[in-house]
FIDOMI-241193 format. One record per residue (C-alpha): x, y, z; residue number from 1. Coordinates in steps of 0.2 Angstrom, whole numbers. Layout:
BEGIN
    c1    c2    c3 seq
     X     Y     Z NUM
...
***
This chain:
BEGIN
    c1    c2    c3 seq
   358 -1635  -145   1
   363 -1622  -133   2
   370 -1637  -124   3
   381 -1641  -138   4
   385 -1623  -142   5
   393 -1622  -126   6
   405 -1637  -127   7
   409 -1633  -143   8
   415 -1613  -136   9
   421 -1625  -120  10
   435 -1634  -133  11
   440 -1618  -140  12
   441 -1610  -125  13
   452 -1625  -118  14
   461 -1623  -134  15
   469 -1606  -129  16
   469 -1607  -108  17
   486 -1611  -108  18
   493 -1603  -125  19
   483 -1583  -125  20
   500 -1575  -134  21
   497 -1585  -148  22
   482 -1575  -152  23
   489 -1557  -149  24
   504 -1562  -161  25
   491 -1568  -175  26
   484 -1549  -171  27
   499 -1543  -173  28
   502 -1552  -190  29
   485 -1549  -196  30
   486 -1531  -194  31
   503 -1530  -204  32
   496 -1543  -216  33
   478 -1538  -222  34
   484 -1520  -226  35
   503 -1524  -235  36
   494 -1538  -245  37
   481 -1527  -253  38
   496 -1514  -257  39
   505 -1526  -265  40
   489 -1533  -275  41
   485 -1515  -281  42
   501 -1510  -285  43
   503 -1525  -295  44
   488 -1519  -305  45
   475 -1532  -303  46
   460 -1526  -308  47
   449 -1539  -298  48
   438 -1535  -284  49
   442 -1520  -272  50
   440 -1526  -255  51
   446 -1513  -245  52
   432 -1510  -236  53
   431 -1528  -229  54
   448 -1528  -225  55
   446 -1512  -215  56
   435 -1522  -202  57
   448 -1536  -202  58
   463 -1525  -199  59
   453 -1517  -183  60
   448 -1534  -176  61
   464 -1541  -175  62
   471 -1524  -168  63
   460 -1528  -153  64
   468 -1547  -153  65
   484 -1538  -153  66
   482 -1526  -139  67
   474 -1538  -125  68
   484 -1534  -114  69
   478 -1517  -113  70
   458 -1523  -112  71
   449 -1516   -96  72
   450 -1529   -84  73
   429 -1531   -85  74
   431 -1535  -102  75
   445 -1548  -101  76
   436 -1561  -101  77
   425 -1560  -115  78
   443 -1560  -126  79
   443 -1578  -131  80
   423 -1577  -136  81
   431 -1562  -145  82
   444 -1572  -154  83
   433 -1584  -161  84
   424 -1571  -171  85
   441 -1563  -177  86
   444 -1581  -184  87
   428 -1582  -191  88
   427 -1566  -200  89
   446 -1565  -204  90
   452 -1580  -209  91
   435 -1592  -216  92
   422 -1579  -222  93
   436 -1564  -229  94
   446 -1575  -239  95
   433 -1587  -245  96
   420 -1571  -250  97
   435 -1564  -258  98
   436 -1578  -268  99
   420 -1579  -276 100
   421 -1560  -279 101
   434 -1562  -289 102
   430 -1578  -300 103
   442 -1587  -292 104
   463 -1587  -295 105
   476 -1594  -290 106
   480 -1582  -277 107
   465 -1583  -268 108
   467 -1601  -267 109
   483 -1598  -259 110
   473 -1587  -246 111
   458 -1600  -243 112
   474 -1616  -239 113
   483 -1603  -232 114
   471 -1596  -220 115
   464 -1615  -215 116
   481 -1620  -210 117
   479 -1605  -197 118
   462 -1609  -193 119
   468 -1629  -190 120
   482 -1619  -181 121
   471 -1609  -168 122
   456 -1621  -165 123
   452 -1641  -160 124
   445 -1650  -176 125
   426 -1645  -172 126
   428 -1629  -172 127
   438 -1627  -187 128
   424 -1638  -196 129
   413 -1625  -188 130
   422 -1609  -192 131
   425 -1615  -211 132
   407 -1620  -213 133
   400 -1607  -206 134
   412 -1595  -216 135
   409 -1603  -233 136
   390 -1604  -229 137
   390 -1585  -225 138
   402 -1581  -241 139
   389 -1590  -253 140
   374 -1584  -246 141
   381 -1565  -247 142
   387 -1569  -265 143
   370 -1577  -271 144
   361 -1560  -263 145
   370 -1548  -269 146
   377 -1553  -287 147
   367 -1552  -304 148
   375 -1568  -309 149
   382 -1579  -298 150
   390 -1592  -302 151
   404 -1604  -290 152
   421 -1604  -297 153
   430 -1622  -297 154
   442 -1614  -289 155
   434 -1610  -274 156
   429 -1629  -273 157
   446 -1633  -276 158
   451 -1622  -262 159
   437 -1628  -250 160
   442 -1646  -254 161
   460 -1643  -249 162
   452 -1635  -233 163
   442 -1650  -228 164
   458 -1661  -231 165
   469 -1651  -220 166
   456 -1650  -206 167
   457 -1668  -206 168
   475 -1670  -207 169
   475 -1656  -193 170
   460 -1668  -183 171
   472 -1684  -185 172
   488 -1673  -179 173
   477 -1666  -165 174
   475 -1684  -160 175
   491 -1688  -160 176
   496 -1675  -149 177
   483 -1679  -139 178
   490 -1695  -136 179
   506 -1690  -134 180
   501 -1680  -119 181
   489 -1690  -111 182
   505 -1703  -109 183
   517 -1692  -106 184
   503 -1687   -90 185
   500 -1701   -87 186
   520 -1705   -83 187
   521 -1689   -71 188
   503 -1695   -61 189
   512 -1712   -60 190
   529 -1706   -54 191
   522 -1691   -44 192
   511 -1706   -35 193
   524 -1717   -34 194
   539 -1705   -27 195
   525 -1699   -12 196
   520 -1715    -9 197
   537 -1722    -7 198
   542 -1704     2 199
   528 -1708    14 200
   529 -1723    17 201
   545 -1724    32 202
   541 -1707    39 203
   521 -1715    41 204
   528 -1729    49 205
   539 -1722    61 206
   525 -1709    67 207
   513 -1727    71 208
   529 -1732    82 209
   529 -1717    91 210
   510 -1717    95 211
   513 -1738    99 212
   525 -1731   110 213
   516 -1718   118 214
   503 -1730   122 215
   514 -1741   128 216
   520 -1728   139 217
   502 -1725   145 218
   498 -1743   150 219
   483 -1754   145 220
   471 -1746   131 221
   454 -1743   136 222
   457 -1747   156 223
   447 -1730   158 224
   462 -1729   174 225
   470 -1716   178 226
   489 -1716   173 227
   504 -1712   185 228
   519 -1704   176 229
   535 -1705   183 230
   549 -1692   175 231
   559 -1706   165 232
   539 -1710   158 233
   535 -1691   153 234
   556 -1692   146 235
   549 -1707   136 236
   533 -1699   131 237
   543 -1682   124 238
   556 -1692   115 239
   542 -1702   105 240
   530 -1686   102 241
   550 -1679    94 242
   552 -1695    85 243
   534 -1691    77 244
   537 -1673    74 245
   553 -1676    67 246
   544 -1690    55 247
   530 -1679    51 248
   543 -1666    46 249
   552 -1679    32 250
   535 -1682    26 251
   530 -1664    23 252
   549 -1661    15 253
   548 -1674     4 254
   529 -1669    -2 255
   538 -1652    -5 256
   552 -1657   -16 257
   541 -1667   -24 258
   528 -1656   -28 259
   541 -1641   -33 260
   548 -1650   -44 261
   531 -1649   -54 262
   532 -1630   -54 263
   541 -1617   -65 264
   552 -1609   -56 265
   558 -1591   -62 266
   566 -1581   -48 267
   556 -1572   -40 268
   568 -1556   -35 269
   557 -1551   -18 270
   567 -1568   -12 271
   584 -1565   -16 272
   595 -1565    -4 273
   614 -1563    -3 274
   620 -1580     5 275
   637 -1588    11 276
   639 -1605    -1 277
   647 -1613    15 278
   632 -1609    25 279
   620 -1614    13 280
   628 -1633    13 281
   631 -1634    30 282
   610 -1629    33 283
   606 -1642    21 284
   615 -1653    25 285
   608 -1652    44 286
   590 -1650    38 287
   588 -1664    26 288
   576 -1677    30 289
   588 -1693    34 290
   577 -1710    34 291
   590 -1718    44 292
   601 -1708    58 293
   618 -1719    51 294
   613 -1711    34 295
   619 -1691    43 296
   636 -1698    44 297
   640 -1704    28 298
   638 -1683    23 299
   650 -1670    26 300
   653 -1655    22 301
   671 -1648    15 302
   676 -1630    14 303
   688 -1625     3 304
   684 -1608    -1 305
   669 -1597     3 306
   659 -1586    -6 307
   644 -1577    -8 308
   631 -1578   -21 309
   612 -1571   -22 310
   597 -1584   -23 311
   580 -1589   -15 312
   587 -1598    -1 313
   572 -1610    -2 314
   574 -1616   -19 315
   593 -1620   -18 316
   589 -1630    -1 317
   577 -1640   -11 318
   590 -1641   -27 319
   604 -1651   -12 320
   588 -1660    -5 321
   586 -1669   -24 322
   603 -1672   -24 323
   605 -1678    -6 324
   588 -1688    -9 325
   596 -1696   -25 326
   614 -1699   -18 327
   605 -1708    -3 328
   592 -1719   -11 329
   607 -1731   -14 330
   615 -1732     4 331
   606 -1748     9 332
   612 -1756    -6 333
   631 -1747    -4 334
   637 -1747    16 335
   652 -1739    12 336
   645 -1725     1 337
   647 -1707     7 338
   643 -1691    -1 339
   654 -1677     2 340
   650 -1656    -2 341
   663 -1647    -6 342
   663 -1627    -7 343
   677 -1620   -18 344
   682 -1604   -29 345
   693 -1616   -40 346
   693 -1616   -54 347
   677 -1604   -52 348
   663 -1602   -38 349
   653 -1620   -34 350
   650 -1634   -21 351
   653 -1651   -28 352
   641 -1665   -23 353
   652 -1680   -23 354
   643 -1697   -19 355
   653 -1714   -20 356
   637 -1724   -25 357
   634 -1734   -41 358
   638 -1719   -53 359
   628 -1718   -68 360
   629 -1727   -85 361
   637 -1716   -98 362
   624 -1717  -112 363
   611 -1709   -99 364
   624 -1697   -92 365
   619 -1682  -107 366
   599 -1686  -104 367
   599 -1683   -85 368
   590 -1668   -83 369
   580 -1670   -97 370
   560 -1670   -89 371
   553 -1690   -85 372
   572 -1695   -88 373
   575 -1708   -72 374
   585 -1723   -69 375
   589 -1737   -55 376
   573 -1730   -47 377
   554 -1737   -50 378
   546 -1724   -38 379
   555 -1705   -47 380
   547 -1693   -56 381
   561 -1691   -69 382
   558 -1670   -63 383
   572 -1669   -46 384
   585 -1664   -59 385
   577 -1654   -73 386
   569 -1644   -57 387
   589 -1642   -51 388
   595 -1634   -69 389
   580 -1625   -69 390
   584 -1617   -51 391
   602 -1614   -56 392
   600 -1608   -74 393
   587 -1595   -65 394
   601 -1590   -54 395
   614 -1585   -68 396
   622 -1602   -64 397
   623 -1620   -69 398
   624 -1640   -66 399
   632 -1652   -73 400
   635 -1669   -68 401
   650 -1681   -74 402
   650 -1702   -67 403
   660 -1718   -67 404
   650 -1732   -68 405
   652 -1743   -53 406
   665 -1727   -45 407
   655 -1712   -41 408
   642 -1698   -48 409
   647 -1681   -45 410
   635 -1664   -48 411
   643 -1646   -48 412
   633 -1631   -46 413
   639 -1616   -51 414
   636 -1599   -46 415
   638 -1582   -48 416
   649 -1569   -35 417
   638 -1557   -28 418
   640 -1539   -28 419
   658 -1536   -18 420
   653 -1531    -1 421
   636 -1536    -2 422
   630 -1543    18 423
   626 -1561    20 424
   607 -1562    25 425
   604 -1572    38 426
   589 -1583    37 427
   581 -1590    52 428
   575 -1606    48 429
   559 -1615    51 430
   558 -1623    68 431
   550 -1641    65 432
   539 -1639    81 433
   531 -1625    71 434
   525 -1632    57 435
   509 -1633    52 436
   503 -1626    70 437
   490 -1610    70 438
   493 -1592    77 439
   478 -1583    81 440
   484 -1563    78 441
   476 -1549    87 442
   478 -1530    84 443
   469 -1517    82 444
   479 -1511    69 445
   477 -1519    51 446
   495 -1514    43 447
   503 -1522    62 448
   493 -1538    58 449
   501 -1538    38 450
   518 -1538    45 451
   514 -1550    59 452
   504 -1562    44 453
   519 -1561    35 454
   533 -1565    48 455
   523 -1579    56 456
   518 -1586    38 457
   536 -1588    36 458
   538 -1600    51 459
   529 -1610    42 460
   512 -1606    53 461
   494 -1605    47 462
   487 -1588    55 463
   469 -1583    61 464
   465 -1566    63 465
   455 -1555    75 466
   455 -1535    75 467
   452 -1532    95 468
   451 -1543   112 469
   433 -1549   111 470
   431 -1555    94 471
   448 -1566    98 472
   436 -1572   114 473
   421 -1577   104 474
   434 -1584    90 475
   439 -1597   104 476
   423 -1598   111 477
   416 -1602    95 478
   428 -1617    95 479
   443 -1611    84 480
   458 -1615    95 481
   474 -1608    88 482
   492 -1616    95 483
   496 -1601   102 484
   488 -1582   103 485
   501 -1567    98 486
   489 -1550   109 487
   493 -1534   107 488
   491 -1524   123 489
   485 -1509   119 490
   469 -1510   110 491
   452 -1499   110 492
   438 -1507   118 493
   443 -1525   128 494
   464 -1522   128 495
   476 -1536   127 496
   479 -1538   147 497
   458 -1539   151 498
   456 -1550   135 499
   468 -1563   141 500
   462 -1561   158 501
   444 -1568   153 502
   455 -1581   141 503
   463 -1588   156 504
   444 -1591   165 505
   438 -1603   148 506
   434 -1618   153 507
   444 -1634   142 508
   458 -1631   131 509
   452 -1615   126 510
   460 -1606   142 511
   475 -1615   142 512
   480 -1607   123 513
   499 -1600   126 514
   497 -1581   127 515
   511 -1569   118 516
   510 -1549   121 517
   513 -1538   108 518
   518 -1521   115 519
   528 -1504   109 520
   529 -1500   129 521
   540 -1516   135 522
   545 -1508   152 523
   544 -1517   168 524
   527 -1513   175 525
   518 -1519   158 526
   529 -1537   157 527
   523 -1537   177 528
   505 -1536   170 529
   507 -1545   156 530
   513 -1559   168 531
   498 -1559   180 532
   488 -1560   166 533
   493 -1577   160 534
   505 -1571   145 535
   520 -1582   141 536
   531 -1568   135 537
   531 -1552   130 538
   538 -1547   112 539
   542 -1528   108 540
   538 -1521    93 541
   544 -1519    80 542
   541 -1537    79 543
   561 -1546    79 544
   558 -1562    67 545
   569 -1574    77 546
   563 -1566    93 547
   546 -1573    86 548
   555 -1590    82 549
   561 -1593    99 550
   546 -1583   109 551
   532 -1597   100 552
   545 -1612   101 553
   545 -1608   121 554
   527 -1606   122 555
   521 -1623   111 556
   534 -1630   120 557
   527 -1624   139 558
   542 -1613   144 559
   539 -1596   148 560
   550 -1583   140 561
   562 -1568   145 562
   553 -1552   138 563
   563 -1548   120 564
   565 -1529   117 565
   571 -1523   100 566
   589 -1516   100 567
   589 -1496   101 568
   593 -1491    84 569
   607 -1479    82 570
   602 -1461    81 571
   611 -1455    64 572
   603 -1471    55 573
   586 -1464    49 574
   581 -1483    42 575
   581 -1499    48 576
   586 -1506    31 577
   588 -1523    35 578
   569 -1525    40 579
   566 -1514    25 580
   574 -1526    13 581
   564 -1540    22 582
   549 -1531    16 583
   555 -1531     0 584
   560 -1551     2 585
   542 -1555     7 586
   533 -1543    -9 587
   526 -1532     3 588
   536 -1518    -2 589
   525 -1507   -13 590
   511 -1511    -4 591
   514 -1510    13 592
   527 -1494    17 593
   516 -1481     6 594
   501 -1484    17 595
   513 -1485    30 596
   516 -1470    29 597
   500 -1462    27 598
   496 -1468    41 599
   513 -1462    51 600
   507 -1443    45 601
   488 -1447    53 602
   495 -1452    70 603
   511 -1437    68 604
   495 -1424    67 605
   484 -1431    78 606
   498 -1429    89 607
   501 -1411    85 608
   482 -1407    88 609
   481 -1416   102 610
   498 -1407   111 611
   490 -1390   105 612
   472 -1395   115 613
   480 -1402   129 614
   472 -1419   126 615
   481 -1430   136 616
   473 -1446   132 617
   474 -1441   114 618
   494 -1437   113 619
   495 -1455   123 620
   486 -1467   110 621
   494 -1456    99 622
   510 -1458   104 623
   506 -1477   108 624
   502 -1481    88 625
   517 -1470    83 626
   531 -1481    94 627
   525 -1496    88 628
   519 -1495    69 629
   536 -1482    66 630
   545 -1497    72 631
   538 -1510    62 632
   540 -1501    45 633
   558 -1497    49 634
   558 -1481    54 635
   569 -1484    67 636
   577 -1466    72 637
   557 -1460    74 638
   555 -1476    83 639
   568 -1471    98 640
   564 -1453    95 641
   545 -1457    97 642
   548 -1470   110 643
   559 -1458   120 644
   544 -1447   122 645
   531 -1461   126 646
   543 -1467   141 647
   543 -1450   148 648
   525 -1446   145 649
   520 -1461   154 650
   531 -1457   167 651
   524 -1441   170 652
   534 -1431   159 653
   521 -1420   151 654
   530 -1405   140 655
   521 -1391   136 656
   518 -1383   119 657
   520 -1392   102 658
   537 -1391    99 659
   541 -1408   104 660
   528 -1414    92 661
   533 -1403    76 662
   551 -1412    83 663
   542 -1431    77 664
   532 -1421    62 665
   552 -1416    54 666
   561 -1432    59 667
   546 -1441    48 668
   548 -1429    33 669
   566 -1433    34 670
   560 -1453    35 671
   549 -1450    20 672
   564 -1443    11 673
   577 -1456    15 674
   564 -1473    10 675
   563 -1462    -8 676
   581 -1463    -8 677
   583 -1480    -5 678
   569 -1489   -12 679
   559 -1478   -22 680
   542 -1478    -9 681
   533 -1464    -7 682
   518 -1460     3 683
   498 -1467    -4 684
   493 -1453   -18 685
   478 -1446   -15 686
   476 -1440     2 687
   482 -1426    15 688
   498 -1419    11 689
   502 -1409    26 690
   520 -1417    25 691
   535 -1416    12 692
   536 -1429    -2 693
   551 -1420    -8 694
***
C-alpha cells in the first residue's frame, strides 16, 4: 500500500517538477477567490450555509502556495506534498461539503465542475480520481456525522457525475499529450543521435589514420624492438599527433553545438562582452571545424563596416558555427559553392551569411527556425536555427533568412550598437592543445586557487587542486597525473622550489609532469631557482590569462618559457578594471572581492603588528601574501606600492617604524572606496572593521 502511496505522490510530484509557478498563481487566485466570492454571496443575501470559517483555512493555505518563494530553504521540499493537500482540502472536499450543507443549487454545482476542471488541471488522472474521491468521501462522512437529517441532494450527484466525466476527458487529453510528447522526444533522441553520429563519424576516422600513421611511423607492431627516429620521423610523428588533435577538436565542437542547441539560452550578463562584429567573423571563421581543408577556401570574410555590439562571445561563435555547418553540409554536392560574411552598418548593424548552395524551397522558408523543422538533411536536429534566434533575440537582435531555390540562402544577424566608446574585450581563445588536459593547482592560499580555477577552466582545462607542496606529492604519488602542475613558491610548510625538487626525483611519468611557478617575487634570483628546480616557466601574479595560455601551450608542448611579469600598473590608477570586469565576466564578482578584501585588511595588520614588534619574518610573509593576492583582485596601485616595498625588503631595505605600513593600510582604504564606486563591492559583513567602508 505504502508502495502504491508513493507512486501515486511520485506522478503528482512529476506533474509539477517542471511547472511549480502554476501552483503559487492558483494561491494567488485562491486567496483573491475564496474571500471575494463569499462577499458577493452575502451580499447577495443568500441565506444558505455560512461557511466562513471553512473558508478561512482555505484562504491561508493557499497563501502559503502563493508565497513559496519565501519558504525556508529546509522546508522547500516538502511544498509539492504541501500542494496536494491544498488541492485536497480547497478544491474536492470545500466545495463538495458546501454543497451538501446547502441542499444543493445551482451555484454550487458550478463550484464542484468548476473546481474539477482545476483539479484535472493540476494533477495526472490518478490522482485527481484520488483527490475527488477522497474529498467526496470526507464531505459525506462529515455531513452524515454532524447533521440531524441528512440526506444527498441530486445535485450533488449531478455535480459529482459531471466530475467523473471531466476526469475522464481530462485522462484521455492527458493521453494525448502524452503521446504528443513522447513523439515529439522521440524526434529530438533520433536527430540528436543522428547529427553526433554523423558529426563523429569523419573526425573518428581521421584520428584511426593518425594512429595507422603513427604506427606506421613506429615500424612493425609487436616487434618488442627498439625504434630509431630520425628527425623527418619524429616531423611525421608530430604532424599526425596535430592531425588527431585537430580531429578530436571537430568532434568536441560539433558535440557542443549539438548539444547547445538543446539548452535555453538567456543571456547571462556576467558574459557579456563588448566585441568588434569583424573580429567576431574573422575568429569564427578561423575556428570552425572544416571536414575537408578545400572547404576553408570556399569562406571569406568581407568588411564593409565595423562595429561594436555586446554578447557572450561563446554563444554567437556557436550561432556562425550552425550556419557555417549548414552552408557547408552541401559543398560535396555544389563544387563551386562559396559562403561569404559580410559586416556592414547598412542599412543597420549586421553580417550577412551568404552561401551560394541549393537555397531553400520557399514554402519551408517561414518555418525555418521553428524547433524539429529540417530539410535536405536526414541526420539534423531541426534545433541549429531556433538556438540561433534564440541567441540573437537574447542579444536585443534578430535573424532572418531570405533564399532562391537553386540560387542561394542568405541569413542576416542583426545586432545592437554598443554603448559609444565602450572598449572592445579581447578574448583569448581556447588553444586546441589544451583542451580537455588537466592542471593540478597548488597554493596555499584558497581565494589565489578560485582565480586560478577560473582562469584555467576557461582554457578549457579540467583542474585538480592541492592547498601546499606535499599533498601535490602524494596527489602524484597516488597516481593522479595532471598535464601540467601550476606551484606557487612560497608556501608554509614544503614550498613550491623543495616540492618540485622531490617531483623531479619520482620515478615514471610522474617526475616528468611540466612544472609552472606562481610567484608575486619574479626577480632574477627566484626564476634562477625556479629553473634548477625543474620549472618550465615562471608566471607573476597576478595571474595574466594569455600569459597563462602561452606559458601551458609551451610547457605541454615541451618548450620552456621566458618568465612573464605583469605590467606595472600606473600609479594614479587605483584599479585594475579590466581584471575587474573579468571577475565580473566569470560570476565571481560578489563572491570573490568581498572576501577579497577581508582578507587584504588581515594581511595589512598583520603587517602593522609585525613592523611595530620588529618581526621580520612576520612583515616578509606578510608582505609576500600582500604583493600577490592585491594583485590578483585588481588592486593594482597596492600591488606596486606593496610590491615596491617587498623588493626592497628583500634586498635589505629594512625601514624602521610603521609609517610605511600605515602608507599600505591608507592606499587600501582608498581601494576599498574606489571598488564601491565602481562596482558596488564592499568588504565581507561581519567581521573586524579596523578599516574605512565609507
Amino acid at each position: 500500500m505504502r508502495k502504491r502511496g508513493g507512486s501515486l505522490f511520485d506522478r503528482y510530484r512529476a506533474h509539477h517538477e517542471l511547472d511549480r509557478p502554476l501552483l503559487q498563481w492558483i494561491g494567488v487566485v485562491g486567496v483573491i477567490a475564496f474571500p471575494v466570492l463569499y462577499a458577493l454571496r452575502r451580499a447577495a443575501g443568500d441565506g444558505g450555509y455560512d461557511d466562513l470559517w471553512w473558508r478561512l483555512p482555505a484562504v491561508v493555505l493557499c497563501l502559503g502556495l502563493a508565497l513559496r518563494r519565501w519558504w525556508p530553504d529546509r522546508l522547500k521540499p516538502y511544498y509539492i506534498a504541501y500542494s496536494w493537500w491544498v488541492v485536497f482540502y480547497s478544491l474536492s472536499f470545500l466545495m463538495s461539503y458546501t454543497m451538501l450543507l446547502n441542499r444543493g443549487g445551482t451555484p454550487f454545482v458550478v463550484n464542484m465542475v468548476m473546481c474539477t476542471v482545476l483539479i484535472v488541471l493540476l494533477a495526472d488522472w490518478r490522482n485527481s480520481v484520488t483527490i475527488l474521491l477522497l474529498g467526496y468521501a470526507l464531505a459525506l462522512g462529515l455531513y452524515f456525522l454532524f447533521e440531524s437529517n441528512p440526506v444527498v441532494p441530486r445535485d450533488f450527484v449531478f455535480a459529482a457525475g459531471g466530475s467523473a466525466l471531466l476526469v475522464a476527458g481530462g485522462a484521455l487529453s492527458h493521453q494525448g499529450q502524452k503521446r504528443v510528447e513522447l513523439e515529439r522526444m522521440r524526434r529530438v533522441y533520433i536527430g540528436l543521435a543522428g547529427s553526433v553520429a554523423h558529426e563523429m563519424r569523419t573526425p573518428l576516422a581521421q584520428v584511426r589514420h593518425a594512429l595507422d600513421n603513427i604506427a606506421n611511423a613506429l615500424g612493425t607492431r609487436g616487434t618488442g624492438l627498439p625504434v630509431a627516429l630520425s628527425s623527418p620521423k619524429v616531423q611525421q610523428l608530430l604532424g599526425s599527433v596535430q592531425q588527431g588533435n585537430e580531429a578530436i577538436a571537430r568532434g568536441l565542437q560539433a558535440i557542443e553545438i549539438t548539444l547547445k542547441q538543446l539548452q535555453p539560452d538567456t543571456p547571462d550578463q556576467a558574459r557579456l562582452h563588448t566585441l568588434s562584429a569583424a573580429e567576431v567573423a574573422h575568429r569564427a571563421v578561423d575556428h570552425f571545424a572544416y571536414d575537408a581543408a578545400e572547404h576553408r577556401e570556399r569562406v571569406q570574410v568581407v568588411v564593409e563596416q565595423d562595429f561594436r555590439f555586446r554578447a557572450d562571445p561563446t554563444a554567437v561563435e556557436l550561432v556562425f558555427f550552425n550556419l557555417l555547418k549548414n552552408a557547408l553540409y552541401y559543398a560535396p554536392l555544389h563544387p563551386d559553392m562559396t559562403v561569404r560574411l559580410t559586416v556592414t552598418t547598412q542599412p543597420e548593424p549586421s553580417i550577412v551569411v551568404r552561401d551560394t548552395g541549393p537555397g531553400i524551397t520557399p514554402e519551408f522558408v517561414p518555418h525555418l527556425f521553428e524547433e524539429f523543422q529540417t530539410t535536405g538533411k536526414a541526420e539534423g536536429t531541426g534545433l541549429g536555427l531556433s538556438f540561433c534566434r534564440r541567441v540573437m533575440r537574447g542579444l536585443g537582435g534578430d535573424i532572418e533568412c531570405r533564399s532562391e531555390w537553386g540560387r542561394f540562402t542568405e541569413f542576416t544577424l542583426r545586432f545592437p550598437l554598443a554603448p559609444v566608446g565602450a572598449p572592445v574585450t579581447t578574448v583569448a581563445p581556447a588553444s586546441v592543445s589544451l583542451a580537455g588536459r588537466s592542471v593540478l593547482i597548488v597554493d596555499d592560499q584558497p581565494l589565489n586557487r578560485t582565480i586560478a580555477r577560473a582562469l584555467v577552466g576557461e582554457l578549457g582545462l579540467t583542474v585538480l587542486e592541492a592547498e601546499h607542496g606535499q599533498q601535490a606529492l602524494d596527489m602524484l604519488e597516488a597516481g593522479q597525473l595532471p598535464d601540467a602542475i601550476l606551484m606557487d613558491i612560497n608556501m608554509p610548510g614544503l614550498d613550491g622550489i623543495a616540492a618540485t625538487q622531490r617531483l623531479r626525483a619520482l620515478p615514471g611519468d610522474a617526475g616528468r609532469v611540466p612544472v609552472l611557478a606562481l610567484t608575486a617575487n619574479d626577480s632574477a634570483s627566484v626564476q634562477a631557482r625556479a629553473r634548477a628546480a625543474g620549472m618550465q616557466g615562471v608566471l607573476g601574479k597576478p595571474i595574466d590569462p594569455t600569459a597563462l595560455q602561452r606559458a601551458l601551450s609551451a610547457a605541454l608542448e615541451g618548450r620552456s618559457t621566458a618568465p612573464v611579469s605583469p605590467t606595472p600598473a600606473p600609479a594614479a590608477d587605483l584599479l585594475n578594471t579590466a581584471r575587474i570586469e573579468n571577475f565580473r565576466r566569470l560570476g565571481l564578482l560578489d563572491d570573490l572581492l568581498p572576501r577579497a578584501l577581508l582578507d587584504l585588511r588581515r594581511h595589512v595588520q598583520s603587517l602593522e603588528q609585525a613592523a611595530a614588534a620588529g618581526d621580520r619574518e612576520a612583515v616578509s610573509a606578510s608582505l609576500h601574501a600582500l604583493v600577490g593576492l592585491a594583485g590578483e583582485v585588481g588592486a593594482q596601485t597596492l600591488h606596486g606600492r606593496a610590491r615596491e616595498r617587498y623588493a626592497a625588503w628583500l634586498e635589505g631595505q629594512r625601514p624602521g617604524g610603521t609609517a610605511w605600513a600605515k602608507e599600505l593600510r591608507e592606499l587600501l582604504e582608498a581601494t576599498e572606496r574606489a571598488l564601491w564606486q565602481y562596482c558596488g563591492v564592499r568588504v565581507a559583513p561581519g567581521t573586524d572593521t579596523r578599516t574605512s567602508e565609507s
